[in-house]
mmCIF file as Biopython writes it, N, C-alpha, C and O atoms, coordinates in Angstrom:
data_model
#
loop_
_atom_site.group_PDB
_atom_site.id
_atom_site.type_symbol
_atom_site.label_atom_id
_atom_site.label_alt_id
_atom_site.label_comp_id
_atom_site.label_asym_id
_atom_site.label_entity_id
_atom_site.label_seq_id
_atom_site.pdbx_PDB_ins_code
_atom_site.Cartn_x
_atom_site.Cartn_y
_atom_site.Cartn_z
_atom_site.occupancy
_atom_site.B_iso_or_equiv
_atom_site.auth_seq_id
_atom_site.auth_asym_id
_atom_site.pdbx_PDB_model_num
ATOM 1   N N  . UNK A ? 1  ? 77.619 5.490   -50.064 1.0 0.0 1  A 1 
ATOM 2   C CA . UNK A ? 1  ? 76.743 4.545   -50.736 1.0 0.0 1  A 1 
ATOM 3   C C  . UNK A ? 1  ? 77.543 3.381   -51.315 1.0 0.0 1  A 1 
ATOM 4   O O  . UNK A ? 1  ? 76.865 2.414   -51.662 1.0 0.0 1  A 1 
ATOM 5   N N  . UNK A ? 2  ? 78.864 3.301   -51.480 1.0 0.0 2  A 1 
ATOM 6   C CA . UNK A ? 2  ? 79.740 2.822   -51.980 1.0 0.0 2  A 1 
ATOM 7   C C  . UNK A ? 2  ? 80.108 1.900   -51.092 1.0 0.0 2  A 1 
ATOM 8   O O  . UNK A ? 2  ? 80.349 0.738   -51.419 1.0 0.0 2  A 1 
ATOM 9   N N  . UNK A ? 3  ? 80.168 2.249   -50.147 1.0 0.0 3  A 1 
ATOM 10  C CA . UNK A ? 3  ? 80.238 1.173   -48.863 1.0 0.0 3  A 1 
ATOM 11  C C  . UNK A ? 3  ? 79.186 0.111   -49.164 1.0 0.0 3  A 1 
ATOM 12  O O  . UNK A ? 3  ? 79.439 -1.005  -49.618 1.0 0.0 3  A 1 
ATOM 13  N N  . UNK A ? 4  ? 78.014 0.568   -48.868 1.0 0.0 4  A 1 
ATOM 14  C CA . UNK A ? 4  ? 76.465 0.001   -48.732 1.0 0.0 4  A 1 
ATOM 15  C C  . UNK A ? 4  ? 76.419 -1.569  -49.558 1.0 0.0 4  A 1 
ATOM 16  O O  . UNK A ? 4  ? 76.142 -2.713  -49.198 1.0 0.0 4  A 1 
ATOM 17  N N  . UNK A ? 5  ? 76.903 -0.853  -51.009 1.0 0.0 5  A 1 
ATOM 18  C CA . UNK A ? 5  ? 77.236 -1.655  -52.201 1.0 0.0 5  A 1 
ATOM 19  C C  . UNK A ? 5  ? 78.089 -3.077  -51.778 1.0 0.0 5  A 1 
ATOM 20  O O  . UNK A ? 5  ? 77.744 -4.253  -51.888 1.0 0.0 5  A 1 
ATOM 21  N N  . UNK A ? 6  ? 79.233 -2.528  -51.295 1.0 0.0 6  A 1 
ATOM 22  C CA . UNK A ? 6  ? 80.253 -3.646  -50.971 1.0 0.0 6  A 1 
ATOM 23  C C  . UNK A ? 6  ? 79.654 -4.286  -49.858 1.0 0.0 6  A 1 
ATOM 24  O O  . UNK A ? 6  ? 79.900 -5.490  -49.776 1.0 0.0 6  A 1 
ATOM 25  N N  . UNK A ? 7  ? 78.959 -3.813  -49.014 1.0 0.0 7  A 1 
ATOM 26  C CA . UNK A ? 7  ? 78.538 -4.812  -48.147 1.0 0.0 7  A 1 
ATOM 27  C C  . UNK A ? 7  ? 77.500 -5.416  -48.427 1.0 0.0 7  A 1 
ATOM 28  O O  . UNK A ? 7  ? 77.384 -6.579  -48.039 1.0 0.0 7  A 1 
ATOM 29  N N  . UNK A ? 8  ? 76.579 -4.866  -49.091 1.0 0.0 8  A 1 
ATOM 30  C CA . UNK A ? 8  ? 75.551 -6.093  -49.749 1.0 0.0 8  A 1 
ATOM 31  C C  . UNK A ? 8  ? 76.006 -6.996  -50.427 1.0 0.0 8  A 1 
ATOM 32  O O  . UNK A ? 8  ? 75.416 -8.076  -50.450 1.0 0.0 8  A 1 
ATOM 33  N N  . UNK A ? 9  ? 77.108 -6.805  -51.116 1.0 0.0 9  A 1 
ATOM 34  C CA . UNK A ? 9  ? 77.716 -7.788  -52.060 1.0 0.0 9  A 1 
ATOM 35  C C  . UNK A ? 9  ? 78.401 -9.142  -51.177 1.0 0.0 9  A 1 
ATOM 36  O O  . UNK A ? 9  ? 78.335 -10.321 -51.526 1.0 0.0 9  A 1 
ATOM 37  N N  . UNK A ? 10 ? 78.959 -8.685  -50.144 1.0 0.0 10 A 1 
ATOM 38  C CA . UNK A ? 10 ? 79.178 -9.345  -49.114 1.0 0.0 10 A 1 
ATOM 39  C C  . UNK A ? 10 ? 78.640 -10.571 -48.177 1.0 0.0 10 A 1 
ATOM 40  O O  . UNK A ? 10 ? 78.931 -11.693 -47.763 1.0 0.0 10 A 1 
ATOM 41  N N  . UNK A ? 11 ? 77.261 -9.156  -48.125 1.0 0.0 11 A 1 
ATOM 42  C CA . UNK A ? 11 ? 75.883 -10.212 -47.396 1.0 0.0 11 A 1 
ATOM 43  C C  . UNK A ? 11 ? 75.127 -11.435 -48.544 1.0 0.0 11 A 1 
ATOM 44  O O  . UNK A ? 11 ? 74.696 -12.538 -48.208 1.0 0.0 11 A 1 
ATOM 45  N N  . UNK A ? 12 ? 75.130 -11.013 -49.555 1.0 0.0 12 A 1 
ATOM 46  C CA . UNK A ? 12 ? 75.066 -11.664 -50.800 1.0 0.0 12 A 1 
ATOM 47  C C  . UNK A ? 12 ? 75.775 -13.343 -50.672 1.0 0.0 12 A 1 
ATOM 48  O O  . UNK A ? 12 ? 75.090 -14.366 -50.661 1.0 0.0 12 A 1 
ATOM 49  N N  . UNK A ? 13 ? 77.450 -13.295 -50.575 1.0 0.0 13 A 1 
ATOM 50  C CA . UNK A ? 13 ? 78.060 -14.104 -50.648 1.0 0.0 13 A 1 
ATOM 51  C C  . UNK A ? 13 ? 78.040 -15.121 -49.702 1.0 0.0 13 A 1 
ATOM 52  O O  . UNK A ? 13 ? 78.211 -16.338 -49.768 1.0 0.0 13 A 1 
ATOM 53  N N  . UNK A ? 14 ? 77.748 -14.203 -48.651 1.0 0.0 14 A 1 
ATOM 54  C CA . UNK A ? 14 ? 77.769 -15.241 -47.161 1.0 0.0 14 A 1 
ATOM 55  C C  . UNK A ? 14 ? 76.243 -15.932 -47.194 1.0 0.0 14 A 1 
ATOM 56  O O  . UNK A ? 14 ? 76.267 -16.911 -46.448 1.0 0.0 14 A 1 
ATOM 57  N N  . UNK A ? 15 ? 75.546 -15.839 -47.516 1.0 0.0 15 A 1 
ATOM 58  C CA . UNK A ? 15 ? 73.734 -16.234 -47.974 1.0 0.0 15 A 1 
ATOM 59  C C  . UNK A ? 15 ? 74.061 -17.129 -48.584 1.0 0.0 15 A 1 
ATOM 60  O O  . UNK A ? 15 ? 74.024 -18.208 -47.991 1.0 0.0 15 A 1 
ATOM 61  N N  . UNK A ? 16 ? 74.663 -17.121 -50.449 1.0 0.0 16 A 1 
ATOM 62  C CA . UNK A ? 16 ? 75.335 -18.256 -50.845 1.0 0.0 16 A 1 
ATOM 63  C C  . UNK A ? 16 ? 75.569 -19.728 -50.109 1.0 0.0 16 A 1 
ATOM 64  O O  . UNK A ? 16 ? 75.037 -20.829 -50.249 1.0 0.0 16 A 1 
ATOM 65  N N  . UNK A ? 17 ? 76.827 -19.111 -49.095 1.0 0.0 17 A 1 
ATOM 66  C CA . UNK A ? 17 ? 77.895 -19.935 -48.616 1.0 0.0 17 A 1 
ATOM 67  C C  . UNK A ? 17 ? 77.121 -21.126 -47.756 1.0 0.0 17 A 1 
ATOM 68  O O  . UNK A ? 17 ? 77.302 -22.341 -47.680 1.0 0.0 17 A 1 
ATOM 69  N N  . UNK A ? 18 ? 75.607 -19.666 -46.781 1.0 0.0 18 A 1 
ATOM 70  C CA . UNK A ? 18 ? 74.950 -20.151 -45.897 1.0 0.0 18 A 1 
ATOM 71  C C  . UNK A ? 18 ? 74.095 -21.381 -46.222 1.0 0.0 18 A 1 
ATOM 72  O O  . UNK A ? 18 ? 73.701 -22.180 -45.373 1.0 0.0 18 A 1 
ATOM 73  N N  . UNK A ? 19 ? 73.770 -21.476 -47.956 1.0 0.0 19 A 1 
ATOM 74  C CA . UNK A ? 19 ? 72.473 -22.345 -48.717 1.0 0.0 19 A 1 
ATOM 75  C C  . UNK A ? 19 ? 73.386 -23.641 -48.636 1.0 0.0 19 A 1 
ATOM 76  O O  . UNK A ? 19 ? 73.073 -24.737 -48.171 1.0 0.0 19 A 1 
ATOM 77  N N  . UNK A ? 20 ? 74.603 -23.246 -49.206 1.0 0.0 20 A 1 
ATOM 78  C CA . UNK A ? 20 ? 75.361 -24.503 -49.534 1.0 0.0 20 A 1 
ATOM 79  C C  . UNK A ? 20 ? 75.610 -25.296 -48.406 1.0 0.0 20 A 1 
ATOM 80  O O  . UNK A ? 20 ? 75.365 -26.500 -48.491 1.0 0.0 20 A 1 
ATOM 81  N N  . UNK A ? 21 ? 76.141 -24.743 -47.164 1.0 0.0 21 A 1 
ATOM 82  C CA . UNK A ? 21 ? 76.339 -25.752 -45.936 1.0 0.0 21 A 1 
ATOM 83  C C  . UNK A ? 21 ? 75.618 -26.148 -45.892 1.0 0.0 21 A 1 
ATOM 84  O O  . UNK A ? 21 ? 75.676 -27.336 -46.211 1.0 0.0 21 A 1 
ATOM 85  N N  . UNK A ? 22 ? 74.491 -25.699 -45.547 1.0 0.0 22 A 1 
ATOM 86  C CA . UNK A ? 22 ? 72.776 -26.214 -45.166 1.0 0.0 22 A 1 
ATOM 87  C C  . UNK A ? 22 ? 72.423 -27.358 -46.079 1.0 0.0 22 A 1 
ATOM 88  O O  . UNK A ? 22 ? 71.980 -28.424 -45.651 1.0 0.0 22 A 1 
ATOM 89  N N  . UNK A ? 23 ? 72.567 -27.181 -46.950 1.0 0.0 23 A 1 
ATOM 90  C CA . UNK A ? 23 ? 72.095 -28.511 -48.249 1.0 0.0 23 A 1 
ATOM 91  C C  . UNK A ? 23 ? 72.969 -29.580 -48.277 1.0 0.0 23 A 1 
ATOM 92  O O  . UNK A ? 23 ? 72.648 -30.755 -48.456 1.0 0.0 23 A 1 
ATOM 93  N N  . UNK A ? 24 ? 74.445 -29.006 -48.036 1.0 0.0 24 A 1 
ATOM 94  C CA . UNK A ? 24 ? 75.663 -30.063 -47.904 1.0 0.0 24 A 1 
ATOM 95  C C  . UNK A ? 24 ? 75.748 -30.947 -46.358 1.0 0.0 24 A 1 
ATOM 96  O O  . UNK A ? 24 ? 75.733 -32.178 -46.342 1.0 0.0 24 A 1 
ATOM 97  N N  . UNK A ? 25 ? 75.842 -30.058 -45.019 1.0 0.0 25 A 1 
ATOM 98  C CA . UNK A ? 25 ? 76.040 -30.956 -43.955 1.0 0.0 25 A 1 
ATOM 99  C C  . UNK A ? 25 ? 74.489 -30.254 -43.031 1.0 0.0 25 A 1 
ATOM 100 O O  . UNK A ? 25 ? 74.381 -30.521 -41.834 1.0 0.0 25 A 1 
ATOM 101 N N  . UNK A ? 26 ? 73.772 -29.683 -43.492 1.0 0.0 26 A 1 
ATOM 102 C CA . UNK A ? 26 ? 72.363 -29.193 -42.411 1.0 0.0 26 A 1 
ATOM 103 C C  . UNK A ? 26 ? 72.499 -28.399 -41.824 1.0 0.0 26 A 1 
ATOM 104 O O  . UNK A ? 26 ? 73.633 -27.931 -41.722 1.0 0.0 26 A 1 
ATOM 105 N N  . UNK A ? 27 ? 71.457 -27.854 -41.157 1.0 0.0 27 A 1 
ATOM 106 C CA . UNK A ? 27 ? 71.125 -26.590 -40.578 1.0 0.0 27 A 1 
ATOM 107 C C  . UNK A ? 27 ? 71.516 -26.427 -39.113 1.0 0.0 27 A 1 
ATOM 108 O O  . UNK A ? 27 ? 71.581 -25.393 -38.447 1.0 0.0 27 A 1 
ATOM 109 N N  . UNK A ? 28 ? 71.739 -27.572 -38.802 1.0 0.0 28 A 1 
ATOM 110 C CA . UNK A ? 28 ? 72.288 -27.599 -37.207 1.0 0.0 28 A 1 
ATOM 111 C C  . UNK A ? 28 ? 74.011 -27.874 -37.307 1.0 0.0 28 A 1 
ATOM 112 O O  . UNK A ? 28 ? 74.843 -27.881 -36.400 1.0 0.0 28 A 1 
ATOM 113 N N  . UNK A ? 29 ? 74.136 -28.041 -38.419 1.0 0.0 29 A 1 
ATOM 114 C CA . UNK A ? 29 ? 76.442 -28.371 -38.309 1.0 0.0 29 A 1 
ATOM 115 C C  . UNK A ? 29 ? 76.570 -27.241 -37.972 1.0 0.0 29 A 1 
ATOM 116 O O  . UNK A ? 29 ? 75.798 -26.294 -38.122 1.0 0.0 29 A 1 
ATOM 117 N N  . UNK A ? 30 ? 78.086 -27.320 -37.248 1.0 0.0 30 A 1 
ATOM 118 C CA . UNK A ? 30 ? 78.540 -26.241 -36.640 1.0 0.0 30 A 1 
ATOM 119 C C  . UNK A ? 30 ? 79.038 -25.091 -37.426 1.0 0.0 30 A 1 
ATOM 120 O O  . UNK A ? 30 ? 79.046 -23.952 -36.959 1.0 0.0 30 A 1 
ATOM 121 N N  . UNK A ? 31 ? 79.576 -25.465 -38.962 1.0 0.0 31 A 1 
ATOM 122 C CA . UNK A ? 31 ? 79.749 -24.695 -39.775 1.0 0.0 31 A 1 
ATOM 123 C C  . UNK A ? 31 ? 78.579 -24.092 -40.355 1.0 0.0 31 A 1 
ATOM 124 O O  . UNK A ? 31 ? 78.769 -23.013 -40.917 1.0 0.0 31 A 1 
ATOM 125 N N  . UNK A ? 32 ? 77.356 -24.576 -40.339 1.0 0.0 32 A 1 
ATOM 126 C CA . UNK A ? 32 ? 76.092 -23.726 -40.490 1.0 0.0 32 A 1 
ATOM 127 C C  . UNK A ? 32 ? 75.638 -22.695 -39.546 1.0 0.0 32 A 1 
ATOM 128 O O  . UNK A ? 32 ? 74.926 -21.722 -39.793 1.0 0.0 32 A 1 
ATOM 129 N N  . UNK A ? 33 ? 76.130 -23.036 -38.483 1.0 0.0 33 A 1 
ATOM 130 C CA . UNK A ? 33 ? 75.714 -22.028 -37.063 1.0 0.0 33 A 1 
ATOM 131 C C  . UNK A ? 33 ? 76.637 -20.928 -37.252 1.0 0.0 33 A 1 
ATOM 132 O O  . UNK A ? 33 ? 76.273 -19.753 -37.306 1.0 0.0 33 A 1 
ATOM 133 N N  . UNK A ? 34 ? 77.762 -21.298 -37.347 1.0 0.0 34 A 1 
ATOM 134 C CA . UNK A ? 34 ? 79.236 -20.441 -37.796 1.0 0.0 34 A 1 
ATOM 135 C C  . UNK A ? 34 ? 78.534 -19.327 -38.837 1.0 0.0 34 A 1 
ATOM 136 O O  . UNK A ? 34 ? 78.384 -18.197 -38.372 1.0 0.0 34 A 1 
ATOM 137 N N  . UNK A ? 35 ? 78.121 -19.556 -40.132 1.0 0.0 35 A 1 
ATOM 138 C CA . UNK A ? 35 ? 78.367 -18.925 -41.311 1.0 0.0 35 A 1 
ATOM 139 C C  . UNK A ? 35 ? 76.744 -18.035 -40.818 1.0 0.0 35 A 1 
ATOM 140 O O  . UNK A ? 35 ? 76.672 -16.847 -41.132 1.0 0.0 35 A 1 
ATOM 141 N N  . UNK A ? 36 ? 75.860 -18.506 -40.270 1.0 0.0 36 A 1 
ATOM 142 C CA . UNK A ? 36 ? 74.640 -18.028 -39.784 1.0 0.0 36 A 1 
ATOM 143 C C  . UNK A ? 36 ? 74.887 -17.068 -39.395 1.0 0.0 36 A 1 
ATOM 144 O O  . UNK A ? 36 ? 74.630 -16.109 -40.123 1.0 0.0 36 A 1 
ATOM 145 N N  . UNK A ? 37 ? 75.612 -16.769 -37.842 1.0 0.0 37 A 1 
ATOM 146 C CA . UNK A ? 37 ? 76.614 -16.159 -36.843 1.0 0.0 37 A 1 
ATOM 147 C C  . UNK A ? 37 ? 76.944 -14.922 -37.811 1.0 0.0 37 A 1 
ATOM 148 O O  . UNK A ? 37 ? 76.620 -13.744 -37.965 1.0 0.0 37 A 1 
ATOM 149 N N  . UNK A ? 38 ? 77.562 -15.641 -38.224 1.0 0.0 38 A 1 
ATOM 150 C CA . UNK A ? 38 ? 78.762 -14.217 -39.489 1.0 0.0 38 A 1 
ATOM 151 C C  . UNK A ? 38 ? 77.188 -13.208 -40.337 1.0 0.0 38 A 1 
ATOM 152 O O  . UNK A ? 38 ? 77.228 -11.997 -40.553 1.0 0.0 38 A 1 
ATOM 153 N N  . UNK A ? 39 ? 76.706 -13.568 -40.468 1.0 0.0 39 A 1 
ATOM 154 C CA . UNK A ? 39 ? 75.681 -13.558 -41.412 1.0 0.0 39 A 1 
ATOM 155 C C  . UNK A ? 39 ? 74.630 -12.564 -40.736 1.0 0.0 39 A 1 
ATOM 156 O O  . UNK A ? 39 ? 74.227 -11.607 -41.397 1.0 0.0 39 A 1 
ATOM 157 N N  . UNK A ? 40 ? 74.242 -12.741 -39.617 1.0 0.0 40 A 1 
ATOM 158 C CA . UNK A ? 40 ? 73.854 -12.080 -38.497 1.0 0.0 40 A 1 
ATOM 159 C C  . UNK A ? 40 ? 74.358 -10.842 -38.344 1.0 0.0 40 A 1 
ATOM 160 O O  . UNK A ? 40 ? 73.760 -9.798  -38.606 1.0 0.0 40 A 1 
ATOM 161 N N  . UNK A ? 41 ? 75.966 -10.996 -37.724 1.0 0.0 41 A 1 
ATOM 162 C CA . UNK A ? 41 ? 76.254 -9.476  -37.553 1.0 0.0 41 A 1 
ATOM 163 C C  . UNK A ? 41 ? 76.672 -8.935  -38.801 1.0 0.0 41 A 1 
ATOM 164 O O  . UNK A ? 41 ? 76.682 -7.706  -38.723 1.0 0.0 41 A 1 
ATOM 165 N N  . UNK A ? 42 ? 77.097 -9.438  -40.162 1.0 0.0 42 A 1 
ATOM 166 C CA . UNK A ? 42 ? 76.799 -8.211  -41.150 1.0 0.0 42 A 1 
ATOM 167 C C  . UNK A ? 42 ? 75.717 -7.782  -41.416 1.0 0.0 42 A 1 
ATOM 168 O O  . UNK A ? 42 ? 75.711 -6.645  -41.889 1.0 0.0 42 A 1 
ATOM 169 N N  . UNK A ? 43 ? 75.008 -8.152  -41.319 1.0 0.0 43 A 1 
ATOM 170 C CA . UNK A ? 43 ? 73.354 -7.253  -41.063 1.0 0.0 43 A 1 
ATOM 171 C C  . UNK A ? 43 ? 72.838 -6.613  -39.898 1.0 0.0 43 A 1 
ATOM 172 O O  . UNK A ? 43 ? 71.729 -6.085  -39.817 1.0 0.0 43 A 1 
ATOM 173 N N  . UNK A ? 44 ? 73.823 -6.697  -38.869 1.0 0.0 44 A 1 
ATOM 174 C CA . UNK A ? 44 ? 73.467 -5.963  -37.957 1.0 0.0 44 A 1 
ATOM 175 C C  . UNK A ? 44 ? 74.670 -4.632  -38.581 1.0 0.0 44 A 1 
ATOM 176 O O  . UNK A ? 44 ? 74.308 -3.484  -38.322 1.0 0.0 44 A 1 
ATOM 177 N N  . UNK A ? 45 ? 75.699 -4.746  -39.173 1.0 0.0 45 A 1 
ATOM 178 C CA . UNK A ? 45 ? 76.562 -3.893  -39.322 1.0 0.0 45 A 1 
ATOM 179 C C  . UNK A ? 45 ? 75.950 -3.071  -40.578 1.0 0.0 45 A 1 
ATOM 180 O O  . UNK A ? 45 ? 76.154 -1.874  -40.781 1.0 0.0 45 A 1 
ATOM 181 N N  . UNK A ? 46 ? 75.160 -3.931  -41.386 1.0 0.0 46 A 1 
ATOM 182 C CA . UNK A ? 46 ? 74.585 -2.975  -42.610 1.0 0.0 46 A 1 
ATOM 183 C C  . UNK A ? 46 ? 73.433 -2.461  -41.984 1.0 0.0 46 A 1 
ATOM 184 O O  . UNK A ? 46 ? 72.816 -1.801  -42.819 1.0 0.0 46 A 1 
ATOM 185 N N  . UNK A ? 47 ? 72.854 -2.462  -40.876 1.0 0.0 47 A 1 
ATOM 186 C CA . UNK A ? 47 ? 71.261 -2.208  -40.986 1.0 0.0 47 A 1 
ATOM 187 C C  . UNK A ? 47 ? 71.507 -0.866  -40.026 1.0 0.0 47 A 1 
ATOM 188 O O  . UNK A ? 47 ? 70.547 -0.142  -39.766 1.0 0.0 47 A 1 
ATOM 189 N N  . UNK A ? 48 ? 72.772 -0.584  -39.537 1.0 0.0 48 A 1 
ATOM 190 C CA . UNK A ? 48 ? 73.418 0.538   -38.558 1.0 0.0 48 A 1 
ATOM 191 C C  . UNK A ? 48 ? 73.923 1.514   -39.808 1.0 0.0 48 A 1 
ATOM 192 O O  . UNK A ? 48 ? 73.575 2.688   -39.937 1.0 0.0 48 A 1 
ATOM 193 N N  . UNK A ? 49 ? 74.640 0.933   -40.529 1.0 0.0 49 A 1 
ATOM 194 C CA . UNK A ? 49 ? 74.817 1.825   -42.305 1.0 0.0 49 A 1 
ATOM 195 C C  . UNK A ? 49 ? 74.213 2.522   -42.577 1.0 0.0 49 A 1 
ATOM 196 O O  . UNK A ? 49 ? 74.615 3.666   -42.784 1.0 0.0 49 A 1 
ATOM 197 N N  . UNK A ? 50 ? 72.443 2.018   -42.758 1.0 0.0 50 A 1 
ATOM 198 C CA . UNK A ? 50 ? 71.492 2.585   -44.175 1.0 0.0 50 A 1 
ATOM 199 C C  . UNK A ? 50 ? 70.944 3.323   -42.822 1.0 0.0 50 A 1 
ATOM 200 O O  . UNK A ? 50 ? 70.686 4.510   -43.023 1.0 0.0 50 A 1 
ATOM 201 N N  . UNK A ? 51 ? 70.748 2.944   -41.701 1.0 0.0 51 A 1 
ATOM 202 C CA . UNK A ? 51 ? 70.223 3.925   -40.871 1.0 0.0 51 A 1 
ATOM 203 C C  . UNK A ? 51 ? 71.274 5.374   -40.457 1.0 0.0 51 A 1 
ATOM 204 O O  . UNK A ? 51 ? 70.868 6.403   -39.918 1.0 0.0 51 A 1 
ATOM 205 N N  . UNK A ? 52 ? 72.511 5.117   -40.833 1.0 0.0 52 A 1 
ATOM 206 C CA . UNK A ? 52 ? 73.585 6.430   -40.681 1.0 0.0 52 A 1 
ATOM 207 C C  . UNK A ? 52 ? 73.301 7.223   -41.930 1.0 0.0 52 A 1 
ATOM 208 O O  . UNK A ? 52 ? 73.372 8.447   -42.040 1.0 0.0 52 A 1 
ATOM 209 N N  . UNK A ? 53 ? 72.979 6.372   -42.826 1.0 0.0 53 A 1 
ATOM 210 C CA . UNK A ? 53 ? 72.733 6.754   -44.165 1.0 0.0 53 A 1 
ATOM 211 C C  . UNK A ? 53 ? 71.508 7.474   -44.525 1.0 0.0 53 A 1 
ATOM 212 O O  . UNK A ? 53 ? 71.288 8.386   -45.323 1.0 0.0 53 A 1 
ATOM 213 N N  . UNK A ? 54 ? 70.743 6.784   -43.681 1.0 0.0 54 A 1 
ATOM 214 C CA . UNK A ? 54 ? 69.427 7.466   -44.100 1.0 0.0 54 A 1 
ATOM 215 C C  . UNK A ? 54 ? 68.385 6.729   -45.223 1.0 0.0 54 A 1 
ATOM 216 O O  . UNK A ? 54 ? 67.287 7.160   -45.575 1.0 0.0 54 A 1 
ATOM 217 N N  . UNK A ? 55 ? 69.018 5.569   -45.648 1.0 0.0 55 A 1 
ATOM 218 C CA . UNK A ? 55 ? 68.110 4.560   -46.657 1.0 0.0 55 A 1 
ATOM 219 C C  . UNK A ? 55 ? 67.755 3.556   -46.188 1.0 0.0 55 A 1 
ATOM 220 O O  . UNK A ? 55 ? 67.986 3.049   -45.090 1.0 0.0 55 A 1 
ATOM 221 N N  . UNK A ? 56 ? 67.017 3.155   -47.250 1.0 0.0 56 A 1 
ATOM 222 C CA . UNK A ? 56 ? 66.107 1.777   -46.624 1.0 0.0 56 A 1 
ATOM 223 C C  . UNK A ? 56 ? 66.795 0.404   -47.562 1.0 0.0 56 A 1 
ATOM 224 O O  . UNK A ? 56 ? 66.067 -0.536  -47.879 1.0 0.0 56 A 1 
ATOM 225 N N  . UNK A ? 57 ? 68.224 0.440   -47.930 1.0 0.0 57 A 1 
ATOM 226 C CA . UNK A ? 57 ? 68.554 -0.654  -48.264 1.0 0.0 57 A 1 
ATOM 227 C C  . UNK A ? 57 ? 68.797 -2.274  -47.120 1.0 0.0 57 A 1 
ATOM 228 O O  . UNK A ? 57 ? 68.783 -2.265  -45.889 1.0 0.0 57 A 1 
ATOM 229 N N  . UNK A ? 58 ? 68.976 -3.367  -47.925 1.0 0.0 58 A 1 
ATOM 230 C CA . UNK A ? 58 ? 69.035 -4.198  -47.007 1.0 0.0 58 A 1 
ATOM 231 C C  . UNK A ? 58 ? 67.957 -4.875  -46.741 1.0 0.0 58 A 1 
ATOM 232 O O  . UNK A ? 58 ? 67.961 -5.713  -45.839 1.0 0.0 58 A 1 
#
């Protein structure tokens, strides 16, 4: 569960990172597609977690 934690905290940060590009250079810069990208597969990596896990976090 300790895992779970750190990676939400994670997915958390990159969401952040994701608002700020978007507002700073838009939704189509390449660093928005980039941080999107990243953003994507930690939720594909947490949503494989809570299902090993057995919870419905995320």
């Amino acid at each position: 569960m300790d895992r779970l934690y750190h990676l939400d905290s994670i997915i958390e940060a990159k969401r952040r990172r994701m608002s700020d590009i978007v507002n700073k250079e838009g939704l189509t810069s390449i660093k928005a597609i980039r941080c999107s990208q990243e953003l994507d597969e930690l939720l594909i990596v947490a949503q494989k977690q809570t299902h090993v896990s057995g919870t419905n976090k995320v």
